[in-house]
CHARMM internal coordinates of N, CA and C (Angstrom, degrees):
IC EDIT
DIST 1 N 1 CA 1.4442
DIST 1 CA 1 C 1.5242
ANGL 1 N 1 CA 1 C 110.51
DIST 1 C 2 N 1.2395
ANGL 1 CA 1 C 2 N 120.96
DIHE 1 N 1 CA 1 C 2 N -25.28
DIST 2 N 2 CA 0.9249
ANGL 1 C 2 N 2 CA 129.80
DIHE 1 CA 1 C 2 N 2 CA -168.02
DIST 2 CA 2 C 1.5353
ANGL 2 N 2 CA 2 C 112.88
DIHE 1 C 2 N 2 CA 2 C -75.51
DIST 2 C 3 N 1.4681
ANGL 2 CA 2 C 3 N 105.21
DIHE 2 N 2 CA 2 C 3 N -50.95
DIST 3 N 3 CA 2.0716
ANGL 2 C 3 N 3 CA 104.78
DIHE 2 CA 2 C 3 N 3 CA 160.23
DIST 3 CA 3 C 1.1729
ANGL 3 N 3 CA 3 C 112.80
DIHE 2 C 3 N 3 CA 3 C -54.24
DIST 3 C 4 N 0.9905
ANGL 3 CA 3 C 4 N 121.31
DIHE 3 N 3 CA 3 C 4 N -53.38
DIST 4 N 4 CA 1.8519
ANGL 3 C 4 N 4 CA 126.62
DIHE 3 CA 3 C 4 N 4 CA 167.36
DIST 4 CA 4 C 1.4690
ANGL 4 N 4 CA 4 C 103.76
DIHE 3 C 4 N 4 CA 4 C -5.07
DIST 4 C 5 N 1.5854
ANGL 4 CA 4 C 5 N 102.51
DIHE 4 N 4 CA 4 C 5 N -76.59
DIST 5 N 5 CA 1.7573
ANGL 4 C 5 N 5 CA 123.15
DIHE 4 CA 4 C 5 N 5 CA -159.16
DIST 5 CA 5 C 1.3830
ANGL 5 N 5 CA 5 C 92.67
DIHE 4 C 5 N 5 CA 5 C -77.18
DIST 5 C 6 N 1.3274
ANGL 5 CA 5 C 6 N 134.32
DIHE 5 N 5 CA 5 C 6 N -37.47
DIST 6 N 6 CA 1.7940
ANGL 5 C 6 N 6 CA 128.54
DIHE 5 CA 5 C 6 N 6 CA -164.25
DIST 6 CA 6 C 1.8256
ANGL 6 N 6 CA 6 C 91.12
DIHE 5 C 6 N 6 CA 6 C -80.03
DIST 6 C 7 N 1.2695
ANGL 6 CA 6 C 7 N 121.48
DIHE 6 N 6 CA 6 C 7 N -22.75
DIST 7 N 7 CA 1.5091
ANGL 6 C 7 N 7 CA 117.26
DIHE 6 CA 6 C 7 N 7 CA -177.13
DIST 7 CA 7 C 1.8027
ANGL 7 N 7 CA 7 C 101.85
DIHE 6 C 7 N 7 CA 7 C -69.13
DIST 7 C 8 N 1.2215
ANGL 7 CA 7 C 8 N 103.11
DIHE 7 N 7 CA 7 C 8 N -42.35
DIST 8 N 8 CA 1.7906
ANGL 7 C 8 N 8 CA 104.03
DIHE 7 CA 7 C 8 N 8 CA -178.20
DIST 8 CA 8 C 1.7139
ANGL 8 N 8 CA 8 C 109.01
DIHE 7 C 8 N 8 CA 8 C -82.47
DIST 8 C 9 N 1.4823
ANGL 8 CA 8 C 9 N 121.60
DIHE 8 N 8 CA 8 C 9 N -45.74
DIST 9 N 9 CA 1.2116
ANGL 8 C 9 N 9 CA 119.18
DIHE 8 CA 8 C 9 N 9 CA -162.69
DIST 9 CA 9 C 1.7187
ANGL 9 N 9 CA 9 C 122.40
DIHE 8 C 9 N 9 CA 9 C -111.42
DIST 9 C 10 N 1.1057
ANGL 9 CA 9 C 10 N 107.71
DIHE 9 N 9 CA 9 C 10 N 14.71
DIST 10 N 10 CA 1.8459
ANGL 9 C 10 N 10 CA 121.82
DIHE 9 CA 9 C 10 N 10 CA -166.95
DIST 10 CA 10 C 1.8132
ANGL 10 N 10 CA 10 C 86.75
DIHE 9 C 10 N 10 CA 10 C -127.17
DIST 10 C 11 N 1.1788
ANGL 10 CA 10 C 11 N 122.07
DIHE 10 N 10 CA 10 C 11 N 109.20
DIST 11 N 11 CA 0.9285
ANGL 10 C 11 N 11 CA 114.46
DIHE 10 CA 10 C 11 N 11 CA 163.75
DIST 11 CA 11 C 1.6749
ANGL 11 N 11 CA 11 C 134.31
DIHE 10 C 11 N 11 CA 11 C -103.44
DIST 11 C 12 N 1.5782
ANGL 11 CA 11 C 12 N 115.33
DIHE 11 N 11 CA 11 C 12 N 48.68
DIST 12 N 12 CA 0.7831
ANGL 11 C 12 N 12 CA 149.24
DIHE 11 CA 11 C 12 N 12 CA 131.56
DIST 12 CA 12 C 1.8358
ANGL 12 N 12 CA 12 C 137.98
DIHE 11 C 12 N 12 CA 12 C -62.47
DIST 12 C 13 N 1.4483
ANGL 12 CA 12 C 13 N 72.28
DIHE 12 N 12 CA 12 C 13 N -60.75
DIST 13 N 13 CA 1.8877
ANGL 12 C 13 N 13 CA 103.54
DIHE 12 CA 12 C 13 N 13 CA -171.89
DIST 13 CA 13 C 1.8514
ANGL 13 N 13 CA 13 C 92.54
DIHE 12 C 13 N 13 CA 13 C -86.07
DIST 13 C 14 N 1.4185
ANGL 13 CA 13 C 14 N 127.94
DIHE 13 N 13 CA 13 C 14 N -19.95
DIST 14 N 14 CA 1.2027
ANGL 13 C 14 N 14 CA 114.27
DIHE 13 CA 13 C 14 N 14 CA 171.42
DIST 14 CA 14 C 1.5726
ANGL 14 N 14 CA 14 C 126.95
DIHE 13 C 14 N 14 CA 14 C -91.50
DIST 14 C 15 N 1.0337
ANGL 14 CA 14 C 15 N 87.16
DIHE 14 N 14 CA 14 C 15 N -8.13
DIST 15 N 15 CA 1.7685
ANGL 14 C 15 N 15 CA 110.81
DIHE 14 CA 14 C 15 N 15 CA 149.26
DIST 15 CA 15 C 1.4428
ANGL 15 N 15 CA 15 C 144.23
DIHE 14 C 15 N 15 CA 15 C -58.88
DIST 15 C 16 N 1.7071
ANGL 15 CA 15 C 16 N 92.20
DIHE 15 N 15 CA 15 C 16 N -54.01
DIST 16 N 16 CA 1.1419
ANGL 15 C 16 N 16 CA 114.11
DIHE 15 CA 15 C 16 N 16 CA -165.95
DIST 16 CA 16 C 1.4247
ANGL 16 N 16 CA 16 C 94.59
DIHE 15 C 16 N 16 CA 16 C -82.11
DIST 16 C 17 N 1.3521
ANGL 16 CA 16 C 17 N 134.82
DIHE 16 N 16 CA 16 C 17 N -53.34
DIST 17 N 17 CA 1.3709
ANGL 16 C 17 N 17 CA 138.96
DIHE 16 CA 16 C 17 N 17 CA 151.14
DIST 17 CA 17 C 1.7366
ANGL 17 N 17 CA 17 C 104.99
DIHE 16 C 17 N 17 CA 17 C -10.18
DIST 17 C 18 N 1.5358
ANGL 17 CA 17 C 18 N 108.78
DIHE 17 N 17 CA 17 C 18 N -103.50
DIST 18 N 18 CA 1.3837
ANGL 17 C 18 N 18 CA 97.78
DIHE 17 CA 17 C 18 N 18 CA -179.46
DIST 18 CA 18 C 1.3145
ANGL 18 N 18 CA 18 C 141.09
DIHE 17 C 18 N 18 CA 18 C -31.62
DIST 18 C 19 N 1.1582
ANGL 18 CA 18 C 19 N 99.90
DIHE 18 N 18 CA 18 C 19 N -24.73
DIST 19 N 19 CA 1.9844
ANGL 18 C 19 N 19 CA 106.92
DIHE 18 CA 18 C 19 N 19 CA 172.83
DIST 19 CA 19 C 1.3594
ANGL 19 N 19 CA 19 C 107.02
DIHE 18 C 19 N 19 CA 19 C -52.21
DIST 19 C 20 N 1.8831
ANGL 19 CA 19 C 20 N 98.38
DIHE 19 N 19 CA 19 C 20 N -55.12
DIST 20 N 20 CA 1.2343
ANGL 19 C 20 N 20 CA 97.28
DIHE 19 CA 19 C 20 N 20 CA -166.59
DIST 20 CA 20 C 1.6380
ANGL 20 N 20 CA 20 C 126.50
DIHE 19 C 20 N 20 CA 20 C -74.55
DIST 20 C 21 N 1.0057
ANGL 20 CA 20 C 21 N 115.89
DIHE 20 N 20 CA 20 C 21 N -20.23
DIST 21 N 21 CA 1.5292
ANGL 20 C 21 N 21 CA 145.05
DIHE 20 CA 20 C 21 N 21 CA 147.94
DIST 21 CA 21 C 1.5410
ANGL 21 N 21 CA 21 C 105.53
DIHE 20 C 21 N 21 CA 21 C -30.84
DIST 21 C 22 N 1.1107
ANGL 21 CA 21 C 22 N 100.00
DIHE 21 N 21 CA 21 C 22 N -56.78
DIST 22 N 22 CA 2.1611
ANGL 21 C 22 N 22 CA 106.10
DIHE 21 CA 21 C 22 N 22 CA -154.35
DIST 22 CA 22 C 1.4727
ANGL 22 N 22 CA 22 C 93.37
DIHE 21 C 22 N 22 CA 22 C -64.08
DIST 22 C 23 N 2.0010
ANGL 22 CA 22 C 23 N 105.49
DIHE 22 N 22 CA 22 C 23 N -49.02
DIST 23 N 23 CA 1.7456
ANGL 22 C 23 N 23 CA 119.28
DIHE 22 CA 22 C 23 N 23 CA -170.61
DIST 23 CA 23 C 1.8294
ANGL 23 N 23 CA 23 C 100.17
DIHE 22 C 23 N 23 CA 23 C -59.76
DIST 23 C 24 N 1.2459
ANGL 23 CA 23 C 24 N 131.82
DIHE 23 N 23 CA 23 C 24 N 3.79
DIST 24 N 24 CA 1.1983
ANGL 23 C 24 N 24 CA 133.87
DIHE 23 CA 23 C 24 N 24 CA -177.04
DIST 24 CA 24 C 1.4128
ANGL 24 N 24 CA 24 C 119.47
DIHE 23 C 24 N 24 CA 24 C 71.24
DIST 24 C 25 N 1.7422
ANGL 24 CA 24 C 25 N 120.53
DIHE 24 N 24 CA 24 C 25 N 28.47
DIST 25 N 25 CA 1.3670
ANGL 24 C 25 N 25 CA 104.18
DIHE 24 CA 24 C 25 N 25 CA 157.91
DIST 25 CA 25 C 1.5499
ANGL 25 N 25 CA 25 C 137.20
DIHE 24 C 25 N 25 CA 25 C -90.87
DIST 25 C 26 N 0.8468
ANGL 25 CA 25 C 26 N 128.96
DIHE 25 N 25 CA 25 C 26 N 172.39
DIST 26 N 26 CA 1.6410
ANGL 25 C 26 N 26 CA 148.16
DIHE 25 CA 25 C 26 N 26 CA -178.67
DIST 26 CA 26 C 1.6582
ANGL 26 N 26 CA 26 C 101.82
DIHE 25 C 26 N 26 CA 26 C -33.12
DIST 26 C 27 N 1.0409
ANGL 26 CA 26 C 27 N 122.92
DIHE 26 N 26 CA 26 C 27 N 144.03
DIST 27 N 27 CA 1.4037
ANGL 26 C 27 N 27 CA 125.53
DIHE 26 CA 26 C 27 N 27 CA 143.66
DIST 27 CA 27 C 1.2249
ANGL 27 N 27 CA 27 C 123.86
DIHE 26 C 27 N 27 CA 27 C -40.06
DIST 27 C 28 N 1.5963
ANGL 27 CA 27 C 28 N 132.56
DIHE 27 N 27 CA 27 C 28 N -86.46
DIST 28 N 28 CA 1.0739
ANGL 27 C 28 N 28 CA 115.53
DIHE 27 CA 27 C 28 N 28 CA 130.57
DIST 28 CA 28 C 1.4709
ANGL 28 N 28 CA 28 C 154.19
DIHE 27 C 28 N 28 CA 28 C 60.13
DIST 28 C 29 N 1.6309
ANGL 28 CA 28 C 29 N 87.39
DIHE 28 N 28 CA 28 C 29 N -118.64
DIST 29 N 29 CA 1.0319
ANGL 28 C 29 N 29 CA 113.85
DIHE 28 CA 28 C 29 N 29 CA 175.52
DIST 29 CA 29 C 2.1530
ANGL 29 N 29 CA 29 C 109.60
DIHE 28 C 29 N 29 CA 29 C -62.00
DIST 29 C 30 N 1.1440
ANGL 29 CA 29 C 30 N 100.21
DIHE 29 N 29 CA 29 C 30 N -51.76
DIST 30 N 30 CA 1.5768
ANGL 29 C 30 N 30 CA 108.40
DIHE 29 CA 29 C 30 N 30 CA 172.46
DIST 30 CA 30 C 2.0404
ANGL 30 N 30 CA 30 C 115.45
DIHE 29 C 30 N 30 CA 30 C -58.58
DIST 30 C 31 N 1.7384
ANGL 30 CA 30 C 31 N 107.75
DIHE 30 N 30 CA 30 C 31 N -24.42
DIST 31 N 31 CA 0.9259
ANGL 30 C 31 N 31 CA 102.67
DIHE 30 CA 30 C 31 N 31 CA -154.48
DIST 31 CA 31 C 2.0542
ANGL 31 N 31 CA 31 C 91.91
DIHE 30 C 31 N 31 CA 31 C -92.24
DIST 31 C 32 N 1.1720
ANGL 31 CA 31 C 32 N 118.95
DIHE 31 N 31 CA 31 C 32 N -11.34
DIST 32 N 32 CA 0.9970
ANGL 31 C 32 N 32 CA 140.17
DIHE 31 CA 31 C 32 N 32 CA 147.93
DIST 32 CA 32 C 1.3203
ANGL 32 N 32 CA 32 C 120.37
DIHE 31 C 32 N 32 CA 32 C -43.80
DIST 32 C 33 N 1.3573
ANGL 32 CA 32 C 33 N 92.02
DIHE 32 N 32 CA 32 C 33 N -75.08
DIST 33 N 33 CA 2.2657
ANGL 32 C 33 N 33 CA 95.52
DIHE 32 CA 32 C 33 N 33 CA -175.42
DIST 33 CA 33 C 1.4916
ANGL 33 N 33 CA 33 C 88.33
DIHE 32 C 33 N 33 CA 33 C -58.42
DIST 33 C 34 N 1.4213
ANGL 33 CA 33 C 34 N 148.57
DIHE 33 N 33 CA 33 C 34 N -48.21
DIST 34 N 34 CA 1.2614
ANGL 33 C 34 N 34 CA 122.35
DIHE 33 CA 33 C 34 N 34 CA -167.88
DIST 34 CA 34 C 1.4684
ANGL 34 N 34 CA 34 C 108.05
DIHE 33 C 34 N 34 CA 34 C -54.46
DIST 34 C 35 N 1.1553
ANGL 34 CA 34 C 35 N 125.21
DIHE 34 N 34 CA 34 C 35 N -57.65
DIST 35 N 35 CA 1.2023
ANGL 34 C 35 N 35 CA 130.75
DIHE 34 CA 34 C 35 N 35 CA -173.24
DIST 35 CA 35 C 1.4051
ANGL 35 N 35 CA 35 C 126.64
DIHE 34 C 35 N 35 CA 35 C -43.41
DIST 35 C 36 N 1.6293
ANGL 35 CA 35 C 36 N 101.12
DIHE 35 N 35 CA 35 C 36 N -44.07
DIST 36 N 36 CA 1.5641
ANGL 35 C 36 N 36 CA 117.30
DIHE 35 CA 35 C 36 N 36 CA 166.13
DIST 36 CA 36 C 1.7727
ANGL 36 N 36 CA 36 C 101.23
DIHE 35 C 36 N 36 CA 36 C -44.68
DIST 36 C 37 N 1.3651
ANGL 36 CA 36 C 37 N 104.29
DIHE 36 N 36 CA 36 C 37 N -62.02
DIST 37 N 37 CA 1.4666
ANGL 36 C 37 N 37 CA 110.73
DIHE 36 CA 36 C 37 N 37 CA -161.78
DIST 37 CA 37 C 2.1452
ANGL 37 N 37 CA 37 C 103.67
DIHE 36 C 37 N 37 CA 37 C -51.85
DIST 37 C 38 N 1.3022
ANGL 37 CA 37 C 38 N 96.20
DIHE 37 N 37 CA 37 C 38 N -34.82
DIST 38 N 38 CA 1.5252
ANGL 37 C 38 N 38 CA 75.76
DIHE 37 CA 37 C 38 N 38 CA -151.50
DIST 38 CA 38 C 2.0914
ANGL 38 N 38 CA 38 C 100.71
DIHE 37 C 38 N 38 CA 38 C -97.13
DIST 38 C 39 N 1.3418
ANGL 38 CA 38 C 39 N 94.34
DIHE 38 N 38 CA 38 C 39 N 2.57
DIST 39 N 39 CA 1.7248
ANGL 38 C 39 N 39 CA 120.24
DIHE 38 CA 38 C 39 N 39 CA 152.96
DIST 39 CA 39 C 1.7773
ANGL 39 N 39 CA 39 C 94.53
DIHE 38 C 39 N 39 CA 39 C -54.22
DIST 39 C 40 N 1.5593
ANGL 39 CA 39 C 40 N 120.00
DIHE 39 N 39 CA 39 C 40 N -73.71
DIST 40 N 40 CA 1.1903
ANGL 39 C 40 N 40 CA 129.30
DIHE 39 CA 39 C 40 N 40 CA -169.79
DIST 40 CA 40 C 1.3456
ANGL 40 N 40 CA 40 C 117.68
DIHE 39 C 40 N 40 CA 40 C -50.49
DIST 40 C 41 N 1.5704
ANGL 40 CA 40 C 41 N 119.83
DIHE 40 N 40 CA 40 C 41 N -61.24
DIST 41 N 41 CA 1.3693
ANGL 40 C 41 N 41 CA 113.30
DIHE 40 CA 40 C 41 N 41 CA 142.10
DIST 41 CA 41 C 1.4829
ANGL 41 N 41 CA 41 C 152.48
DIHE 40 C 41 N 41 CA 41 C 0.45
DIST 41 C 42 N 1.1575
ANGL 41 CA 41 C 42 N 114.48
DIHE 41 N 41 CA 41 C 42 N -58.21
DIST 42 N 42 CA 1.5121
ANGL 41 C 42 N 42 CA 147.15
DIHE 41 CA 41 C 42 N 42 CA -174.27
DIST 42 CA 42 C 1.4804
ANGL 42 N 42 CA 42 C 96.26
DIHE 41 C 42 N 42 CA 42 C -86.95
DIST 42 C 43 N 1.3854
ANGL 42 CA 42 C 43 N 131.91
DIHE 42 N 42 CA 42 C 43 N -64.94
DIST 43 N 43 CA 1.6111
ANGL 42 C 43 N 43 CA 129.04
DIHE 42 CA 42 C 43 N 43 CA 177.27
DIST 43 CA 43 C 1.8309
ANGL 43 N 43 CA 43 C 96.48
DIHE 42 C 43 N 43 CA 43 C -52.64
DIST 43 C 44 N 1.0274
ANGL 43 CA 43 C 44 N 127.11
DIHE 43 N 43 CA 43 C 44 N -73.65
DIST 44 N 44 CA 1.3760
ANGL 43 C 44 N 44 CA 127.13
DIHE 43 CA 43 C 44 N 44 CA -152.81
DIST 44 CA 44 C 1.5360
ANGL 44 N 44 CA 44 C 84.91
DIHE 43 C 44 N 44 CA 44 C -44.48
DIST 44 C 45 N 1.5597
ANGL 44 CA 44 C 45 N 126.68
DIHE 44 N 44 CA 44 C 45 N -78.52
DIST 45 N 45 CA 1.0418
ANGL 44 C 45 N 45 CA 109.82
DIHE 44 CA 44 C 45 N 45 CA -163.14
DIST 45 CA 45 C 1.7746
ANGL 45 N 45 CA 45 C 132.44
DIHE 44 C 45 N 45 CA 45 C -60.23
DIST 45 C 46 N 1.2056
ANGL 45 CA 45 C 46 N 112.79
DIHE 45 N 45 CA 45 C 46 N -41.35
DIST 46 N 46 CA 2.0002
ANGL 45 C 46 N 46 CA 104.23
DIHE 45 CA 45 C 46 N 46 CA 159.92
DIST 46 CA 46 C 1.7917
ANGL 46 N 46 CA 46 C 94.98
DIHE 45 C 46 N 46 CA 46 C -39.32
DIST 46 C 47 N 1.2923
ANGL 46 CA 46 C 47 N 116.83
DIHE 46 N 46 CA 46 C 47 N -79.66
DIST 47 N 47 CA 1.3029
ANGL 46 C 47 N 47 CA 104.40
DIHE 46 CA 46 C 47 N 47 CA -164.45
DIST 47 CA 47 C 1.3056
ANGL 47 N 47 CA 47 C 131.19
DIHE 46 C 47 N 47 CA 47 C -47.51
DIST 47 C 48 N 1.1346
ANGL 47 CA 47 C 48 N 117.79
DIHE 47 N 47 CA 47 C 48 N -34.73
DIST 48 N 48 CA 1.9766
ANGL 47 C 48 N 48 CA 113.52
DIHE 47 CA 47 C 48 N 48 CA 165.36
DIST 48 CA 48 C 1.4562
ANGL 48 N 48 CA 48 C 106.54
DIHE 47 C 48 N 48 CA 48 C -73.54
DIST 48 C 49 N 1.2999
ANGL 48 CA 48 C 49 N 119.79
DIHE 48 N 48 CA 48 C 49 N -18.40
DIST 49 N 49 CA 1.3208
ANGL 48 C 49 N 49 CA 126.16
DIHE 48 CA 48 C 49 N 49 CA -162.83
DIST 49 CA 49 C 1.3659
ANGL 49 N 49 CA 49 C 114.47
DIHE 48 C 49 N 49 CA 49 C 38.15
DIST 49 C 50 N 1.4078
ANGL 49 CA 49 C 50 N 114.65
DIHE 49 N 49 CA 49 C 50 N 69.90
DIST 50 N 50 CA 1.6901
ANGL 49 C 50 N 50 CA 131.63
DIHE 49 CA 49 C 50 N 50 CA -163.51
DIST 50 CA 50 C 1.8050
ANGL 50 N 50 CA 50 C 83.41
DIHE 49 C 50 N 50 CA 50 C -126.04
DIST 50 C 51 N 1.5013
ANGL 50 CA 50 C 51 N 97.44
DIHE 50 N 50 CA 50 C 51 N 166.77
DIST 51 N 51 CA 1.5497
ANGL 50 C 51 N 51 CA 117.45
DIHE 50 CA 50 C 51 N 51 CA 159.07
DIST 51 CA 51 C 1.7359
ANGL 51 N 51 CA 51 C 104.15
DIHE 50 C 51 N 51 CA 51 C -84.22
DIST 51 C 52 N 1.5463
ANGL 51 CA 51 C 52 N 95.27
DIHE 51 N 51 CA 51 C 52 N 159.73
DIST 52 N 52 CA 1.8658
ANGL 51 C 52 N 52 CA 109.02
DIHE 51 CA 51 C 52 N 52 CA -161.56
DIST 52 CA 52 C 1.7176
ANGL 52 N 52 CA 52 C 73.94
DIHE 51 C 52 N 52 CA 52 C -88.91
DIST 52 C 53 N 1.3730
ANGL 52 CA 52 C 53 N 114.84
DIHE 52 N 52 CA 52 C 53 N 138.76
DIST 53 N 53 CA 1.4558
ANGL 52 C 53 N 53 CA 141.31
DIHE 52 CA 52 C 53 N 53 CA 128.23
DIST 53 CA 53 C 1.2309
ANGL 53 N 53 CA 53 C 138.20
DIHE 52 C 53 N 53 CA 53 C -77.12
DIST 53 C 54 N 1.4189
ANGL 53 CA 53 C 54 N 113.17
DIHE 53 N 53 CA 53 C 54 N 108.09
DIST 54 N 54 CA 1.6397
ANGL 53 C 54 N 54 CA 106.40
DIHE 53 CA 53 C 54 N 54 CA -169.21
DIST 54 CA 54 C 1.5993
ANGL 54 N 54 CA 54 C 116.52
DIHE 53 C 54 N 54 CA 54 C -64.08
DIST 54 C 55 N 1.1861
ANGL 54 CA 54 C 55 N 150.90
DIHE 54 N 54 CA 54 C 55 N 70.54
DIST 55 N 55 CA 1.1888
ANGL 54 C 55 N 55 CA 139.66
DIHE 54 CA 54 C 55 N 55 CA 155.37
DIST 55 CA 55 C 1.1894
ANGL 55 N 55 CA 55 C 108.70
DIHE 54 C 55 N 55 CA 55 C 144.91
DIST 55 C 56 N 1.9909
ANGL 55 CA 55 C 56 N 116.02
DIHE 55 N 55 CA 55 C 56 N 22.89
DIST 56 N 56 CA 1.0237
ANGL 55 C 56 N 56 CA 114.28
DIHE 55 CA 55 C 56 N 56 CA 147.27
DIST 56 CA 56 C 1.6758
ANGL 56 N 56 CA 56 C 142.55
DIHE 55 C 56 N 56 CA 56 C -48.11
DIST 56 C 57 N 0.7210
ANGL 56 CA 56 C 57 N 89.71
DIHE 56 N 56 CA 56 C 57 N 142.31
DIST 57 N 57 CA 1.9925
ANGL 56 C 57 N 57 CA 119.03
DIHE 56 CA 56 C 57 N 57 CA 174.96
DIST 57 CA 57 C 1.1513
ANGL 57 N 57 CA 57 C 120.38
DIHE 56 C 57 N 57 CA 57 C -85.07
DIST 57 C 58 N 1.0780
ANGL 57 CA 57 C 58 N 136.26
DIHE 57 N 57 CA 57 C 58 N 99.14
DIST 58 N 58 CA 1.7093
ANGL 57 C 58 N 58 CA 128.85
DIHE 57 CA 57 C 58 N 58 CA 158.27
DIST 58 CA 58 C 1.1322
ANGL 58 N 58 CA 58 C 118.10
DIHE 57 C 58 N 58 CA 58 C -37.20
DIST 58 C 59 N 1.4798
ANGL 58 CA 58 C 59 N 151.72
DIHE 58 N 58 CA 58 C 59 N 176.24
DIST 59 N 59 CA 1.4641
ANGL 58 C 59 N 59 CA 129.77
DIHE 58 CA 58 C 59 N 59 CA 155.12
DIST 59 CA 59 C 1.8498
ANGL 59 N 59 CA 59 C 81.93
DIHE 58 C 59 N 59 CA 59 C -130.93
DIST 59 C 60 N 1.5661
ANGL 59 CA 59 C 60 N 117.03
DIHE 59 N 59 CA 59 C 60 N 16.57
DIST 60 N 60 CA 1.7486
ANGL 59 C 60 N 60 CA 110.08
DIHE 59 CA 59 C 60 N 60 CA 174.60
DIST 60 CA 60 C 1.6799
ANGL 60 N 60 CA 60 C 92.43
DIHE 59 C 60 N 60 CA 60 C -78.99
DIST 60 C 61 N 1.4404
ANGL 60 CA 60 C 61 N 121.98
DIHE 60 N 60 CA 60 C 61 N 173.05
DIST 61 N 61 CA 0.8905
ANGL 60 C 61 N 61 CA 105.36
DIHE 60 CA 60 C 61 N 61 CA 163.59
DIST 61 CA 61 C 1.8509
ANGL 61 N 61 CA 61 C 85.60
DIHE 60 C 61 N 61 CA 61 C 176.96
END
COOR INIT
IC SEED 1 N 1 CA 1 C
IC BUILD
């Protein structure tokens, strides 16, 4: 439920959604990788134990 709401209100993750959409995947399947992503999110930040930045950048890569 939670990609659901980051698909309408994170405009990041409502991005990242449509990309995956345009490349022709699944509902689904995309509504998933959002989810993955903002799973990923949530660890980085407990683990630095930092405040969330909206539209931060890694510069790891």
């Amino acid at each position: 439920m939670c990609a659901v709401t980051a698909t309408r209100c994170n405009g990041t993750c409502k991005d990242f959604y449509r990309h995956l959409k345009q490349k022709g995947k699944a509902s689904k399947l995309a509504l998933v990788a959002v989810a993955n992503k903002l799973l990923r999110q949530v660890f980085a930040v407990v683990k630095q134990d930092k405040d969330y930045i909206d539209g931060y950048v890694s510069s790891l890569k």
